[in-house]
C-alpha positions as CSV (number, residue, x, y, z in Angstrom):
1,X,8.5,31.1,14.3
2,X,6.3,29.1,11.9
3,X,2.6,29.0,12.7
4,X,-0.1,26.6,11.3
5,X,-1.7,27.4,7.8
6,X,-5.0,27.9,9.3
7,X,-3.8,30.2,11.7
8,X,-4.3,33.2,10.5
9,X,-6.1,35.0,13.5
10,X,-3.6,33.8,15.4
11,X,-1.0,35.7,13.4
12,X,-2.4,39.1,13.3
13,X,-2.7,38.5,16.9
14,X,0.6,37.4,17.6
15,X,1.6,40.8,16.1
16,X,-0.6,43.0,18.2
17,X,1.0,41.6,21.4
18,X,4.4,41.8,20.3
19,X,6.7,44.2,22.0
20,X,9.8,43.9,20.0
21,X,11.4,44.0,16.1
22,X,11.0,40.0,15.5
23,X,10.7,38.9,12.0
24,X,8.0,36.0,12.1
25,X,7.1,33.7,9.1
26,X,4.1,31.9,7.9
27,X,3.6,29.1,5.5
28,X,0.3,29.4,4.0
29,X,-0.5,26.6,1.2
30,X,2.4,27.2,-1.6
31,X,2.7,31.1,-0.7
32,X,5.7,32.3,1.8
33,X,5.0,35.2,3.5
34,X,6.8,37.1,6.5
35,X,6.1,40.1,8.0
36,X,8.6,42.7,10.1
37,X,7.5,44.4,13.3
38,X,9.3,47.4,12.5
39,X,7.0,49.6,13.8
40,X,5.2,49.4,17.2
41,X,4.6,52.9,18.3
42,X,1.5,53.5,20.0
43,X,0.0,56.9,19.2
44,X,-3.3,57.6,20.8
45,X,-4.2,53.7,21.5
46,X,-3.6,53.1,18.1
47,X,-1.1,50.3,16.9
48,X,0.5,50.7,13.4
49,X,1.6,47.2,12.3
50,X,3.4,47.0,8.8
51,X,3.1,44.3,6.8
52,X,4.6,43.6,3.4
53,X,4.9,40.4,1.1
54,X,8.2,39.5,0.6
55,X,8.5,36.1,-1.7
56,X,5.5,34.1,-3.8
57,X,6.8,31.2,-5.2
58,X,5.4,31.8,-8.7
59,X,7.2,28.6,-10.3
60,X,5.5,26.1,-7.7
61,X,2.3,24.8,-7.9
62,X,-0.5,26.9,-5.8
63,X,-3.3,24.2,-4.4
64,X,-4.4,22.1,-7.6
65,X,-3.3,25.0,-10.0
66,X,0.1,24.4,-11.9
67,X,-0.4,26.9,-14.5
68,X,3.1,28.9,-14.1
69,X,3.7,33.1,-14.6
70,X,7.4,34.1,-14.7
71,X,7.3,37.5,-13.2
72,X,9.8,39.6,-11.3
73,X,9.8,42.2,-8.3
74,X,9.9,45.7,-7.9
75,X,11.3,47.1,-4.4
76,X,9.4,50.4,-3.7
77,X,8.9,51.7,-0.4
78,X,5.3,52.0,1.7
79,X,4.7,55.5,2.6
80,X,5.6,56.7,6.3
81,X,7.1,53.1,6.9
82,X,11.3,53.4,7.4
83,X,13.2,51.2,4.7
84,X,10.6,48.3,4.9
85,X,10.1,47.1,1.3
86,X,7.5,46.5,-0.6
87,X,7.0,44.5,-3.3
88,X,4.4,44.0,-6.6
89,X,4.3,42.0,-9.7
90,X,5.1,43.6,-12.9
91,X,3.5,42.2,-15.5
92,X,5.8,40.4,-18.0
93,X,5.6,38.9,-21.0
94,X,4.2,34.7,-20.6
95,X,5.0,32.0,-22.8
96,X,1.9,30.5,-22.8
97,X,2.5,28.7,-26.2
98,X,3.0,24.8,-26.2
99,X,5.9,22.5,-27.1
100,X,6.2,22.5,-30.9
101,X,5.8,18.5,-31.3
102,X,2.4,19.2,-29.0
103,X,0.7,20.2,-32.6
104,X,3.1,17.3,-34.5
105,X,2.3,13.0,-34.4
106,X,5.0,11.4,-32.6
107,X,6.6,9.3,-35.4
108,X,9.8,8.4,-33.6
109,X,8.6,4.8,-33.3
110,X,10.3,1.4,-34.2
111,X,8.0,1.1,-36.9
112,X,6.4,3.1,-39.0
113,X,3.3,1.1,-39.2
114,X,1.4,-1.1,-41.1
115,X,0.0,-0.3,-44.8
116,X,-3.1,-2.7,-46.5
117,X,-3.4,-2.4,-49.6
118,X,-7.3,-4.3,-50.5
119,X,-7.5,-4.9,-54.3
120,X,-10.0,-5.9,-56.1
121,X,-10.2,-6.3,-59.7
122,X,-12.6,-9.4,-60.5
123,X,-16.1,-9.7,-59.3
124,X,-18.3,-12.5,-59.3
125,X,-20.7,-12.7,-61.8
126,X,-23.6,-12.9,-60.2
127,X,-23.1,-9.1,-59.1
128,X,-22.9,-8.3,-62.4
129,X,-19.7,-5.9,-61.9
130,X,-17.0,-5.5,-64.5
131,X,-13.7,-6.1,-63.8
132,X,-11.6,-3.2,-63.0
133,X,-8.4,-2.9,-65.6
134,X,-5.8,-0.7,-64.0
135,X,-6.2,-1.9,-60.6
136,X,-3.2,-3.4,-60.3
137,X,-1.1,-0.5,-61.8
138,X,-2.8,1.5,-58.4
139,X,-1.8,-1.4,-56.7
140,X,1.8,-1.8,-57.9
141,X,2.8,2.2,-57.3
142,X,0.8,2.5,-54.5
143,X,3.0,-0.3,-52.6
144,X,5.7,0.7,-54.0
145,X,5.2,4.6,-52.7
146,X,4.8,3.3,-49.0
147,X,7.2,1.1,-48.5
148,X,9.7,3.7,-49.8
149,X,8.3,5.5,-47.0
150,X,9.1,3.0,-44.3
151,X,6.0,1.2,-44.1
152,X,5.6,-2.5,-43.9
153,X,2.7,-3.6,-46.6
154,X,0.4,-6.2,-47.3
155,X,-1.0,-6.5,-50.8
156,X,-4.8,-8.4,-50.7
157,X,-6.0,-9.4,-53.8
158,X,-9.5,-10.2,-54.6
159,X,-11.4,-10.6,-51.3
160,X,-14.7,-11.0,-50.6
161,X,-16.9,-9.3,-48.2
162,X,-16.2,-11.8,-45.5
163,X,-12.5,-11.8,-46.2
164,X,-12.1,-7.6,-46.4
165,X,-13.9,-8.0,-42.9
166,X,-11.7,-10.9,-41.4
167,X,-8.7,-9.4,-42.8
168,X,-9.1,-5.8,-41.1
169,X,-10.2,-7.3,-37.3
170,X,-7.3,-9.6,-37.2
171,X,-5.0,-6.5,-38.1
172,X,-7.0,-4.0,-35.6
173,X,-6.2,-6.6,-32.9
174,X,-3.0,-7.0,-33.4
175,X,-0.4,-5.3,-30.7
176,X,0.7,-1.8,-32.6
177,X,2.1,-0.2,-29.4
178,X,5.8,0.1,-31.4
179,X,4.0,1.6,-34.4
180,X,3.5,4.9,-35.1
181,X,0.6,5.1,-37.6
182,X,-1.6,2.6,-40.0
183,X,-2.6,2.5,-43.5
184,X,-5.3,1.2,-45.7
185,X,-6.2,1.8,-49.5
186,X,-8.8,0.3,-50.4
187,X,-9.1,-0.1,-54.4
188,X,-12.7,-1.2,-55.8
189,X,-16.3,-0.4,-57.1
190,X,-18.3,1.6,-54.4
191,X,-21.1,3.4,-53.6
192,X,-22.0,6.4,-51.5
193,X,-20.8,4.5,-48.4
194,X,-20.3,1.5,-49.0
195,X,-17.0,-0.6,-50.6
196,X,-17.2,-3.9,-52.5
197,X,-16.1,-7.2,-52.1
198,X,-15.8,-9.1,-55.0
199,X,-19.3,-10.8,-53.5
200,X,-21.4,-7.4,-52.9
201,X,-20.7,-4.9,-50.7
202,X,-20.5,-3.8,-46.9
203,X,-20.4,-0.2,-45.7
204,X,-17.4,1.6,-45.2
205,X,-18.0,2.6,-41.6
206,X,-18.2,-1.5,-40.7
207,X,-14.8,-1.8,-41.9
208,X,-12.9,1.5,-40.6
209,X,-15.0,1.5,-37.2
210,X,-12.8,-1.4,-36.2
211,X,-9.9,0.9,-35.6
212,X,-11.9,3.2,-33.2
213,X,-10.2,4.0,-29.9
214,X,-12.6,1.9,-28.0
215,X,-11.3,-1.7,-30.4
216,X,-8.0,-0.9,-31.3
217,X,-6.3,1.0,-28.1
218,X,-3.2,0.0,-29.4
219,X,-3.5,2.7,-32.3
220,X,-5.5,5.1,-30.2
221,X,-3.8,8.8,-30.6
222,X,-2.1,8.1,-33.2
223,X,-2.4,8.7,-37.0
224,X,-4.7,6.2,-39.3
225,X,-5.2,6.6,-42.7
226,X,-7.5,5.6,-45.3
227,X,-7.4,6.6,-49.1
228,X,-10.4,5.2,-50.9
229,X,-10.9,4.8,-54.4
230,X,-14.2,3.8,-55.8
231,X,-17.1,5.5,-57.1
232,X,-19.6,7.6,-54.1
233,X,-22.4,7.4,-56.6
234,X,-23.2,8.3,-60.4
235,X,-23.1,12.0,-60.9
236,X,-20.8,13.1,-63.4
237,X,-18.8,16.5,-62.7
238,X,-18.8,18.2,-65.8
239,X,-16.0,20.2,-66.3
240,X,-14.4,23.0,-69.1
241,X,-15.9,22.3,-72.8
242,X,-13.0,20.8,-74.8
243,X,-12.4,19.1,-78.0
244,X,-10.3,16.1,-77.4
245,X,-11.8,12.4,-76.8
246,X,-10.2,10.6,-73.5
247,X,-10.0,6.9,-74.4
248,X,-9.7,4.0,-71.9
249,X,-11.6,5.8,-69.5
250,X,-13.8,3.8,-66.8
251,X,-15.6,4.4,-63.8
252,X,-15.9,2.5,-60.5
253,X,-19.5,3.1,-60.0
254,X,-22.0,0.8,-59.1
255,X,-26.1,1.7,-59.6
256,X,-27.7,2.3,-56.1
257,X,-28.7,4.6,-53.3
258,X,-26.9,4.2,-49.4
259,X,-26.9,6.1,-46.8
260,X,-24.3,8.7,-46.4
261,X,-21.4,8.1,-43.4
262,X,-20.2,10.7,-41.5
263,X,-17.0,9.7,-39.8
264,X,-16.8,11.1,-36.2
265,X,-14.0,9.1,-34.8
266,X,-10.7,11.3,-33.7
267,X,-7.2,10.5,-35.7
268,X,-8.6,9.4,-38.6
269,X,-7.6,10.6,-42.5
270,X,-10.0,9.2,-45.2
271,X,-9.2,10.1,-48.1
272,X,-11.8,9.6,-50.6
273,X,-11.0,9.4,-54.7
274,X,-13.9,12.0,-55.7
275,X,-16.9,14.1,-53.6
276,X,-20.2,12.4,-52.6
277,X,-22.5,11.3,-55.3
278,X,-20.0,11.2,-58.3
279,X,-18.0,8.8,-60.3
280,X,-14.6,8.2,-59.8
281,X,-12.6,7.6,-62.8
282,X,-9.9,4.8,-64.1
283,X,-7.3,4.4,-67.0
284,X,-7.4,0.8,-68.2
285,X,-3.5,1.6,-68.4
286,X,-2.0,4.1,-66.3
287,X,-4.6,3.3,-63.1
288,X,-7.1,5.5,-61.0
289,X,-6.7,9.6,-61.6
290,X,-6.6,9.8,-57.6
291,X,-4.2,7.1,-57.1
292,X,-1.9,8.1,-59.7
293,X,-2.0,12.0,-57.9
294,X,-1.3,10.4,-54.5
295,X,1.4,8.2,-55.5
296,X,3.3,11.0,-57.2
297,X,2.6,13.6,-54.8
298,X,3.9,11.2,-51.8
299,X,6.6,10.3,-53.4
300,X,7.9,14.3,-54.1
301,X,6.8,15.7,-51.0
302,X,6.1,12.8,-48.6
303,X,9.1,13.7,-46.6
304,X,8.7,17.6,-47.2
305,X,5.3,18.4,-45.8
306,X,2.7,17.8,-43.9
307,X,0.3,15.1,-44.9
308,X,-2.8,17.9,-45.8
309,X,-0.6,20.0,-47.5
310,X,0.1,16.9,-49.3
311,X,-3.8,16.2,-50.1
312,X,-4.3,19.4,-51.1
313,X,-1.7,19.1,-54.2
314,X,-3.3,15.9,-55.1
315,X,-6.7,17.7,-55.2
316,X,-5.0,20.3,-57.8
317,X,-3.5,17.8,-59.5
318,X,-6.8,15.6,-59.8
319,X,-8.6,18.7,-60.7
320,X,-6.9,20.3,-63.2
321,X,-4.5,17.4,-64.9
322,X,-7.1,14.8,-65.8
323,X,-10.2,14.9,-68.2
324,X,-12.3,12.8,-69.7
325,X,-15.0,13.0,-72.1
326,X,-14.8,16.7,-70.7
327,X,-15.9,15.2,-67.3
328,X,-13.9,16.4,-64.3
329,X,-13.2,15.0,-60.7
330,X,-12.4,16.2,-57.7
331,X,-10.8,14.0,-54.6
332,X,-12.9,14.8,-51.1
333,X,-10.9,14.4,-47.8
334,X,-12.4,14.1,-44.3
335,X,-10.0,14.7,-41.8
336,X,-9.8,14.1,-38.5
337,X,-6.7,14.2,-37.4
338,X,-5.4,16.0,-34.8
339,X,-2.1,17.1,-35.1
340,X,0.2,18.0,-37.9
341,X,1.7,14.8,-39.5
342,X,4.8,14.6,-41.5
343,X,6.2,10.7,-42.0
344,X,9.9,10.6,-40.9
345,X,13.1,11.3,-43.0
């Protein structure tokens, strides 16, 4: 006999009128329940009625719940009732951790992505910039390091404000549903926020905003990744006293205050060359301290680790391997990723 799931006066009722051992069962939401009239003696007007919980289906969703328990039952028996079980929950033991790839960027895609590589090296004179010798060493290694790792790049040489801008829309619109991440490095003189064009300058947040979630939802939860190098301002960090002379050295700096940018949006890596308010510093010959770090460090262990684990050696190496005119550097990373992200073997 099944009654309805708001029935429940009507059950206990049912059971106070019934006259003989009749198993009855009830369907209330998700929970099974049936209850055995094994007992209906009547002592002194009174009416003993037995009732025991037989099943829950602890695997099936309960109302708009679908958190699960595993959990088993214990037969024991109610005291003064003859052989009618009953039945509790131990507690056991609940997997409540998530899939491993829940903490790990999907990279399974048929393409790895996208990687822009924005070079500038000559500036117009009017700006009164120097050119940047080296550049194209960064520029050379760095394409050659990501397209080792699967990525398709584009080298842009020279642009100007208007063209850095242009360049990055027309890639955030286009249709990266088969791709699995984006990259940009972005080689030039800076400020603290800001990036130059070989023309003057536009502000960093301007040109990375266009990949936010809300204009590029073709990209949206998934990895995108900036590595900046240009000076954040005209500190020097002055490291260990030493005795040798670095030669070659420049910087990428460019006089001037701006407003610091704090980037908010989710999935985003930028990697910047050195901390707020310092110079970033450049071999005429070999290229950019940071650049040379992240080249070599991607390159050993870009297939090995995770893509932090992977900044942080470039940090050491940055820190500790290069000097100049005892002046030190340290690269500054703002992450905001949210999953692990190792690029595929």
């Amino acid at each position: 006999m099944r009654l309805p799931n708001d029935a429940i006066t009507s059950f206990f009722f049912f059971f106070y009128n019934s006259q003989s051992h009749e198993q009855v069962t009830v369907k209330l939401g998700r929970l099974y329940f049936f209850a055995v009239t094994c007992v209906f003696q009547r002592f002194n007007a009174k009416t003993t009625i037995t009732l025991g919980v037989v099943k829950t289906d602890c695997t099936t969703e309960i109302g708009t719940m679908s958190d699960l328990v595993d959990a088993k039952c214990i037969t024991t028996q109610w005291p003064g009732s003859p052989s009618l079980p009953r039945f509790t929950i131990e507690n056991q033991k609940v997997d409540a951790r998530p899939p491993a790839d829940m903490y790990t960027y999907k990279m399974n895609y048929p393409s790895l992505g996208q990687c822009v590589i924005i070079n500038n090296k000559n500036f117009d004179r009017r700006t009164g910039m120097s050119s940047r010798k080296g550049t194209d060493v960064d520029a050379g290694y760095a394409r050659k390091v990501f397209e080792r790792l699967g990525y398709n790049v584009k080298v842009a040489n020279d642009q100007t404000v208007q063209q850095i801008q242009q360049l990055l829309y027309t890639v955030s619109q286009d249709n990266h549903s088969q791709s699995a991440s984006f990259v940009c490095v972005m080689l030039s003189h800076g400020g603290e926020g800001v990036f130059y064009g070989t023309d003057g300058n536009v502000e960093l947040q301007k040109l990375t905003g266009l990949f936010r979630g809300d204009r590029c939802k073709t990209l949206v939860g998934k990895p995108k990744l900036f590595f900046i190098q240009a000076c954040r301002g005209s500190d020097l960090d002055c490291g260990i006293e030493t005795d040798s002379v670095a030669g070659g050295i420049e910087t990428d700096s460019v006089a001037g205050n701006y407003p610091a940018r704090i980037p908010v949006e989710a999935d985003f890596l930028y990697a910047y060359s050195t901390a707020p308010g310092y110079y970033s510093w450049r071999n005429t010959d070999k290229g950019s301290w940071f650049i040379q770090a992240l080249c070599e460090m991607l390159q050993r262990y870009g297939k090995q680790l995770d893509i932090m684990q992977i900044m942080t050696r470039v940090n050491h190496k940055v820190a500790h391997d290069f000097e100049a005119c005892a002046n030190k550097q340290i690269p500054c990373i703002a992450s905001m990723l949210t999953k692990h992200l190792y690029f595929p073997q």
